[in-house]
N, C-alpha and C positions, 0 to 999 in steps of 0.2 A: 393625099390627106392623112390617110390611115398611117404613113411611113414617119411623118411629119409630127404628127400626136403620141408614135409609139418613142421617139427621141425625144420627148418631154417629158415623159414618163421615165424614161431612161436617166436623163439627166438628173430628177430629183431622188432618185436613188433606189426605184424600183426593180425587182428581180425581171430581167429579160422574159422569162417563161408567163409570170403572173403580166406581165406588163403587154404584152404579145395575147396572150389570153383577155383580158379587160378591151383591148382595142377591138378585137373581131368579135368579141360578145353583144359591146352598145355600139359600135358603128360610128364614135366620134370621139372627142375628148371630153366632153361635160360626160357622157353617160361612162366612158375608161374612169374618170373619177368617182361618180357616184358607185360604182360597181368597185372597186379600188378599195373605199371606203366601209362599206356593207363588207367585205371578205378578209379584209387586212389580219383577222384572227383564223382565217379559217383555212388548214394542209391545205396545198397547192391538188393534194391525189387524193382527198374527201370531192375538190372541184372539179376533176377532171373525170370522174365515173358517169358513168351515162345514168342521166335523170329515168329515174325510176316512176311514171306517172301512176296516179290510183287507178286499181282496176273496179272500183265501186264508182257507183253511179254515173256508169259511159255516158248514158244517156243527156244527163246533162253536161259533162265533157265536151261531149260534140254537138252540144247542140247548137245551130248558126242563130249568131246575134242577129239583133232588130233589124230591118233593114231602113238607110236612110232616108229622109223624106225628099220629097224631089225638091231638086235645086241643089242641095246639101251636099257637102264635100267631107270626105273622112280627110281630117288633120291628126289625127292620134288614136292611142288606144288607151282605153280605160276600164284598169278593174273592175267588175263589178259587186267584188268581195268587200274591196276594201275601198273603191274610190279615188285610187291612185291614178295619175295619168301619165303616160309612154308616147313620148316623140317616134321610135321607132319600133318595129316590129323584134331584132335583138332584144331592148330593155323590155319589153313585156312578158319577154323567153325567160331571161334572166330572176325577173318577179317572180315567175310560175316554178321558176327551180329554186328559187328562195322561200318562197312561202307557202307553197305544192297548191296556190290559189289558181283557179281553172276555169274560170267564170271572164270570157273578157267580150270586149263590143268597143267599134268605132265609135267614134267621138267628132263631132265637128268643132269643137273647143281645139285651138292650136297651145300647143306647149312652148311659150317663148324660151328662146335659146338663151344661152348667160351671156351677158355681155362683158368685154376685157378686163372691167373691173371684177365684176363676177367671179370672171375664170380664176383672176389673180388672188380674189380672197381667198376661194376654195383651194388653188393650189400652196399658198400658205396656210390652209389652216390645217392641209394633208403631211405637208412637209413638218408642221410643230407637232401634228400624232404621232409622226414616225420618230424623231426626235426626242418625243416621252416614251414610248416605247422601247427604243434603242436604251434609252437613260436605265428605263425599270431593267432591262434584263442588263445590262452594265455593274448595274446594284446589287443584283439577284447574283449578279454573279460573283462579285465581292464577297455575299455574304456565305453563298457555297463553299467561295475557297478559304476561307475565317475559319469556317464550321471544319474544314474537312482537315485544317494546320489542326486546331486545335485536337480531334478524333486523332494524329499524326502525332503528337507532342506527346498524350494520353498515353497512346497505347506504348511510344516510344522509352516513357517512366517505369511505366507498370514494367515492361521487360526487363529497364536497367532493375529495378528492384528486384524480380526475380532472381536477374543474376548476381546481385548481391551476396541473396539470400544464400543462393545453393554455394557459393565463395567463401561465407561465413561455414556454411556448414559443413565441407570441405576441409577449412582450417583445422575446424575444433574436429571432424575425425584424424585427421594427418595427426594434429597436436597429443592426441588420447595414443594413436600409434605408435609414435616414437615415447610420449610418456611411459606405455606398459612395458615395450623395448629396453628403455631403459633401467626399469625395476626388475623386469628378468634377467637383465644383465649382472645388476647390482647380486639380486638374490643369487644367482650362480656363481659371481666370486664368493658370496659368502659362504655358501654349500664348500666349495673349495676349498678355501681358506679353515674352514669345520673341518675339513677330510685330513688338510695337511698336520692340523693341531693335533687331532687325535692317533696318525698316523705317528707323530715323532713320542708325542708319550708313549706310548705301547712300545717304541723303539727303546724309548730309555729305560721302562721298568723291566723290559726282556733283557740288556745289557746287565743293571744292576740283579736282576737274580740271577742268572750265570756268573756274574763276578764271585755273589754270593756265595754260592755251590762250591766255586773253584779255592776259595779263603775256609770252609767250612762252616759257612755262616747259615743262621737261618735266614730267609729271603725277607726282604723287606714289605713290610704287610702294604694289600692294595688299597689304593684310595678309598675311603666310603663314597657311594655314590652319595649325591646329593639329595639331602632330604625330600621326603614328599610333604606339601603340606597337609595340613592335619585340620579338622573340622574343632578341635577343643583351642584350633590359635586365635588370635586376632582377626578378624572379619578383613577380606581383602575388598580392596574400594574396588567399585562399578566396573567392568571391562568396557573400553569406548562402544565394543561391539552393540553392548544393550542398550547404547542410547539409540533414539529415535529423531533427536533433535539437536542442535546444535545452535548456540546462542553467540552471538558472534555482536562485539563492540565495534564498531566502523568510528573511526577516528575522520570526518570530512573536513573543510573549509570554511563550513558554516557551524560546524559544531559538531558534536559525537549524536551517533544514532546507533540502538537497540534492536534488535531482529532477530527473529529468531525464526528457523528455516529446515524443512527434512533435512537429514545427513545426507539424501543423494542430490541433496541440489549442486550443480555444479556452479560455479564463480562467474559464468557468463549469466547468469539468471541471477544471483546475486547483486552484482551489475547492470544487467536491466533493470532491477528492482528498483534500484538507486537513481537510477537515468528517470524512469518513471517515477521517483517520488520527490525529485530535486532539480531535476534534467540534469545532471552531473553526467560525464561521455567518463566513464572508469577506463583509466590505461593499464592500472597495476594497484595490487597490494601487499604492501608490506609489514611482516611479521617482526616486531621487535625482539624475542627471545619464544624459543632460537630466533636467532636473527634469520630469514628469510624471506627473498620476493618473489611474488606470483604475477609473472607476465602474461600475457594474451598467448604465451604457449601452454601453462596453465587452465586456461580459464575454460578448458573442458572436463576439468576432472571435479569430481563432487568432493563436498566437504570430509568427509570420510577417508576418499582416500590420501587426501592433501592434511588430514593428521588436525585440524580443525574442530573435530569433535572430543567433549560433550563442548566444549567453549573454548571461544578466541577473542583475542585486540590484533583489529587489525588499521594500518593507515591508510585511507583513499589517496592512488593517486590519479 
């Protein structure tokens, strides 16, 4: 019988271990169900630990119930805590490790058995619990793996942004690199270029007074150096050096905008500025006279040194 109830159990889709365990606890298929039911939430190894009984008040523990009156037949067991009644000696084990109630006594009340319609409600109404159950953590787990893409996407942004960032910042150091590069460059032919100028005059004025000398002439008088200036002349205008700001006309799409900015703001901040105050994405600006463009190889250097200061027109593009 036992073999016969445990493949029924089997069949609706109970775990072997729990299904094996329900059968040898209640001793049939109605109590494999009721017990089934009561545990469906509860670890298999919460169930399987040996019942720990109270060690207060032994005495009524073990105390022997009533005994029955003559004639009388024990047909079950019954609670005395709660009321409950137990077809078999199992299902009243199972009670007493369910609800640590310890109070029991025969009963001549019989526990009528289920009958097939019985069985059959019950064992559909076990099969639609498991079936909600299965569903709920079906869902639960839908929502876990939602939650856990979205934590995946997050975190996968924030990184690409980072590495934006340090990409952009990369640029604009490389870009200031070969910028200063190439002003050392520049300033070193000019140093040159200075060395060679002043190297051939000195060539031609030593020529011309030796010719001098050799004709009996007096030598030809040296250049005056060049004046210094003088505090009684004319006030010289500002050196860009003392400004502190820089007033800069942006020529946009939508119309010309006024700003005014420290001299070491450099054109990518300029830029943001714009983007923040317009959402304009600035690629370049362009200088009309001197005519000049400041590309994104540019756009790390400050107004100062891009020659911008005290004021500039320039075009968004």
């Amino acid at each position: 019988m036992a073999s016969s109830d445990l493949d029924v159990l089997l069949d609706m889709g109970f775990e072997k271990d729990r299904a094996e365990l329900a059968v040898k606890k209640s001793g049939g298929l109605q109590g494999a169900l009721e017990w089934l039911e009561q545990n469906q939430d509860k670890p298999l190894d919460d169930i399987l630990r040996p019942l720990v009984t109270p060690t207060n008040d032994d005495d009524d523990a073990n105390a022997e119930p009533p005994a029955l009156k003559p004639g009388e037949e024990a047909r079950s067991l019954m609670c005395n805590e709660c009321g409950k009644k137990f077809r078999s000696q199992a299902q009243a084990e199972f009670h007493a490790s369910k609800t640590q109630h310890v109070d029991f006594a025969e009963s001549t009340e019989e526990v009528a058995p289920l009958t097939e319609e019985e069985k059959k409600a019950r064992l559909e109404e076990l099969r639609k619990k498991l079936a909600e159950k299965r569903a709920g953590m079906s869902e639960q787990d839908k929502i876990d793996k939602k939650k856990n893409e979205e934590i995946r996407r997050k975190s996968t942004k924030e990184t690409q942004n980072i590495k934006e960032d340090l990409q952009k910042k990369e640029q604009l150091k490389e870009a200031a690199a070969k910028r200063k590069e190439k002003q050392d460059e520049l300033a070193a032919k000019e140093r040159i270029k200075a060395k060679i100028a002043a190297d051939k005059e000195e060539r031609r004025l030593r020529t011309e007074k030796e010719k001098a000398q050799r004709e009996g002439r007096a030598p030809p008088p040296t250049p005056a150096a060049a004046p210094m200036p003088t505090t009684s002349g004319p006030v010289a205008s500002k050196p860009a050096s003392a400004y502190t700001e820089a007033r800069l006309r942006l020529q946009t799409m939508s119309g010309n905008v006024q700003k005014s900015f420290p001299i070491d703001t450099t054109l990518f901040e300029v830029a943001a500025a714009l983007n923040a105050d317009s959402g304009l994405e600035v690629q370049s600006f362009t200088q009309n006279y001197p005519k000049k463009v400041f590309d994104q190889v540019d756009f790390g250097a400050t107004l100062k040194e891009l020659g911008l200061v005290p004021s500039a027109s320039l075009i968004v593009r």
